[in-house]
N, C-alpha and C positions, 0 to 999 in steps of 0.2 A: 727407386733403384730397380733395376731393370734383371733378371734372370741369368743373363751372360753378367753382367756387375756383379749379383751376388758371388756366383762364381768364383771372382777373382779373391773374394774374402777367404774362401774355406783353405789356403795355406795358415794365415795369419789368426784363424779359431783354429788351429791344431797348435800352433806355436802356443799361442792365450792358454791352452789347456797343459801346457806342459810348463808353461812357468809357473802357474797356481798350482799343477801338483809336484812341483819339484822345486818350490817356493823360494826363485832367486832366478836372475838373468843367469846369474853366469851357472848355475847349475844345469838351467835349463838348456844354455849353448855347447856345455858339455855331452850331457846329453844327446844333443842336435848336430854336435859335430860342427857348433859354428864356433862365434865369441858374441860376448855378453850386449858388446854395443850394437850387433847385428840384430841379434833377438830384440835389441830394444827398441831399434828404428822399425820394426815390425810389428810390436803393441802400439806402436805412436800412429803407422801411418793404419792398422787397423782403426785406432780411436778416430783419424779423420776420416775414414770415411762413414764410418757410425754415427759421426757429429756427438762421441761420447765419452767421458772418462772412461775407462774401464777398473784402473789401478788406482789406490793410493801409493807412494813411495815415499819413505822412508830411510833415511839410513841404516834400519836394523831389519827392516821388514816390507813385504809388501802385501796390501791388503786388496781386496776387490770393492769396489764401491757397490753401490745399492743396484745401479745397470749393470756392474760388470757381473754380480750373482745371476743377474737373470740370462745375461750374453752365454757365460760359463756353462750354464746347465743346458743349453742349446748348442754352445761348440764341443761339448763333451756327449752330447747324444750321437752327434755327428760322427765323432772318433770312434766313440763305440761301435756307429754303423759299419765305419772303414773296415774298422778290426774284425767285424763278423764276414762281414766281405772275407777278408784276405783269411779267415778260418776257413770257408764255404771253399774259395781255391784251394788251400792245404789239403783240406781232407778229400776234394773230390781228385786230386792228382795222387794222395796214395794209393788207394784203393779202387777197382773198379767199379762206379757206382753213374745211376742217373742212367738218360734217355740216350740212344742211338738211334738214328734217322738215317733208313737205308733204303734205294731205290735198286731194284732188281728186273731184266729185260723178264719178259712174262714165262717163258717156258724155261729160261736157266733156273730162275725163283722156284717154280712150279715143281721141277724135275729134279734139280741141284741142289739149291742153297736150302730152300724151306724145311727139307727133309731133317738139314743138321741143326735148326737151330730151338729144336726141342733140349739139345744136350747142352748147348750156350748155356740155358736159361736157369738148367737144375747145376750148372757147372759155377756160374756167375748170376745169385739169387737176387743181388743190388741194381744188375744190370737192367733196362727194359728197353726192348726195341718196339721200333715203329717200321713196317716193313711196307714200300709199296711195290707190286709187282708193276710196269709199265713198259714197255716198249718203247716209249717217249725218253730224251736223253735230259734231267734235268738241269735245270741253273743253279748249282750247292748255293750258291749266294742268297738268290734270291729265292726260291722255295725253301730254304734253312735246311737243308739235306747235308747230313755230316760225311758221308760215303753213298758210292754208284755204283754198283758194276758194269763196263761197259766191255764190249769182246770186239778186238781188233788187233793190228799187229802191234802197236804201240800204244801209249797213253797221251793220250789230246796234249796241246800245247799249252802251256798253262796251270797243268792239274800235275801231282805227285800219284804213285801208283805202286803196284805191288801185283805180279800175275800170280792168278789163285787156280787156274786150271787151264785146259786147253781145251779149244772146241772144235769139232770138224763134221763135215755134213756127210749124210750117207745118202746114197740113191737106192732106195727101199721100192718093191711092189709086194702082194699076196701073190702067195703062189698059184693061188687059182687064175690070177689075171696071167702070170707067164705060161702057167699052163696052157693056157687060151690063146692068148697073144704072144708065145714066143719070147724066148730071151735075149737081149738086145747082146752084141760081143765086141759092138763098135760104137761111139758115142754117137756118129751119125744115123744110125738105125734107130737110135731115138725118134727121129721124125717119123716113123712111123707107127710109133706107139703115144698113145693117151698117156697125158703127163700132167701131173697137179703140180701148182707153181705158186708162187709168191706173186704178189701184183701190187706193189708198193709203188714202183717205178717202173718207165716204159723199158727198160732194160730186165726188168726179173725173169721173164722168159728165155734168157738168153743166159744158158748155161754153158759157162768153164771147167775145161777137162785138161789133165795133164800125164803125160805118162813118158818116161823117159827121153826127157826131150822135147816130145811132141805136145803141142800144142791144138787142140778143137775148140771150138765156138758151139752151139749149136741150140737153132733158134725154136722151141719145143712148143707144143701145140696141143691141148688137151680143151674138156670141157667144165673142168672145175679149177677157180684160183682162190686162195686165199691167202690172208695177212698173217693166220697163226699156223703154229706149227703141229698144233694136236688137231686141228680141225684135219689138216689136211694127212694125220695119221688116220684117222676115223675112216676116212674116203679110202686110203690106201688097202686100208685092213677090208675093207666091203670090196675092195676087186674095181675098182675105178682109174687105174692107174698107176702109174709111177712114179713116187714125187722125191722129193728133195728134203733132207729131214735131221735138223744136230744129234749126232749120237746118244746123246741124253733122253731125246723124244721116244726114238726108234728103241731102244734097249730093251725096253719090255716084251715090245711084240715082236723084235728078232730073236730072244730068247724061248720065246712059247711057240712060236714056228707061226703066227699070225704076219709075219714078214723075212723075206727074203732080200739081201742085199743084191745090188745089181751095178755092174759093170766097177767091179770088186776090183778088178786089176787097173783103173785107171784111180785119180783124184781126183775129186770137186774143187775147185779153188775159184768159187765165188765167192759171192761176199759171205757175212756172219760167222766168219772161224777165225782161228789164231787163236787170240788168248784173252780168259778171262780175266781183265783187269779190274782194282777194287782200289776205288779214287778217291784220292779227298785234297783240298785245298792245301796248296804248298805253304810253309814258312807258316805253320802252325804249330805249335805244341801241341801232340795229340793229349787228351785226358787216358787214364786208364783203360775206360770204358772203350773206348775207339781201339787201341792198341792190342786189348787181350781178344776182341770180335776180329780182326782183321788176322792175328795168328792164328786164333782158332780155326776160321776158316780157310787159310793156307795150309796147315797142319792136317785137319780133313782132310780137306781133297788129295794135299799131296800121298797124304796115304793112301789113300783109295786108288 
């Protein structure tokens, strides 16, 4: 008998296990929510495919035969396993307990999220996360990721969501570099200042501006790019330019005067802003675990 066969048996050993402990068909279909003659064509067609008595019957009683003790005590471990099963559910949807699997873009993680989830952890002592900072958008499926953040104006198609903050990008320099070079008052005046930039795609140099109404392009030209966002705070803060930077990044060094906002009266409205969304597989029952992490973090930031 083959794996998928066995299978087909474990309705018919939970039946077996509940007419020997509730020692009659028809108690046992009470029980079951069925009748007596249903439970019974169910020990029958168990015993054929066992090719085994299991029962004696009786008109007063039924007994197990010498197989059916040894089947019982193997369909009753079985039960038992169910039952711990369906415990382990119980208790892990009271309470918040068990692993949470979160992927975070690297500078939101960095700047954002990581900071709060000391107070998660002495708040929620059951809970235990696993946290990856990446840039990379993952597959919740197939990487086994229970939650994303991902920041845009909506939530992918396919995914359930929750915005936990808002993100928007600042055009920061060192004052020493505008001291030098001048402060830009038009977004086109850009092209004539060093500018650090993202270079992910043949597009990243190519900055969106908006300011009532008006709309600029404007295709910027420096001698430093890079993919993260502290690197290219590092640069900005030595006098290298003017780059492009989520508020999150910049906060530090615009409040210690190691950076200066620039062209303050317009908007950025490239990519990486909107809102920070916190994703997870739709048409799931979240556990505790998932549900008090995902308020939490809503709750923070929203205060903040």
């Amino acid at each position: 008998m083959g794996t998928d066969e066995s299978s087909t048996l474990l309705p018919g050993l939970a039946v077996l296990v509940r007419v020997v402990e509730s020692g009659s068909f028809s108690e046992a279909a009470r029980q079951l929510g069925s009748t007596a003659s249903a439970v019974s064509r169910q020990i029958a067609r168990l015993e054929r495919h066992l090719s085994l008595r299991l029962l004696e019957r009786t008109t007063r009683k039924l007994r197990l035969t010498d197989a059916g003790e040894e089947v019982y005590r193997h369909a009753r471990e079985l039960v038992q396993a169910a039952q711990a099963a369906v415990a382990v559910g119980e208790r892990m949807m009271q309470s918040p307990q068990g692993r949470v699997r979160l992927s975070v873009p690297k500078a939101l993680g960095r700047f954002v999220i990581n900071p709060l989830l000391p107070g998660f952890l002495r708040r929620y002592p059951d809970v235990d996360l696993e946290v990856r900072l990446s840039d990379q958008i993952p597959d919740l499926i197939a990487e086994r990721f229970d939650l994303v953040i991902q920041v845009g104006d909506r939530p992918p198609e396919g995914l359930a969501g929750r915005p936990i903050t808002q993100v928007r990008q600042l055009l920061c320099a060192s004052p020493a570099y505008l001291a030098e070079r001048g402060e830009p008052r038009h977004p086109q005046d850009l092209l004539r200042h060093s500018c650090l930039f993202l270079a992910e795609t043949a597009d990243d140099h190519r900055w969106h501006f908006s300011r009532d109404g008006e709309q600029q392009v404007v295709a910027v030209r420096g001698r430093y790019a890079c993919n993260h966002s502290e690197a290219r705070l590092l640069l900005a803060c030595e006098g290298f330019g003017i780059t492009c930077l989520p508020h999150f990044t910049a906060a530090e060094a615009l409040a210690s005067g190691k950076l200066s906002t620039v062209l303050g009266d317009w908007r950025y409205t490239g990519s990486y802003q909107g809102a920070a969304w916190l994703l997870w597989r739709p048409n799931r029952q979240l556990p505790p675990s998932m549900r008090v992490l995902i308020d939490y973090l809503a709750q923070q930031l929203g205060d903040a």
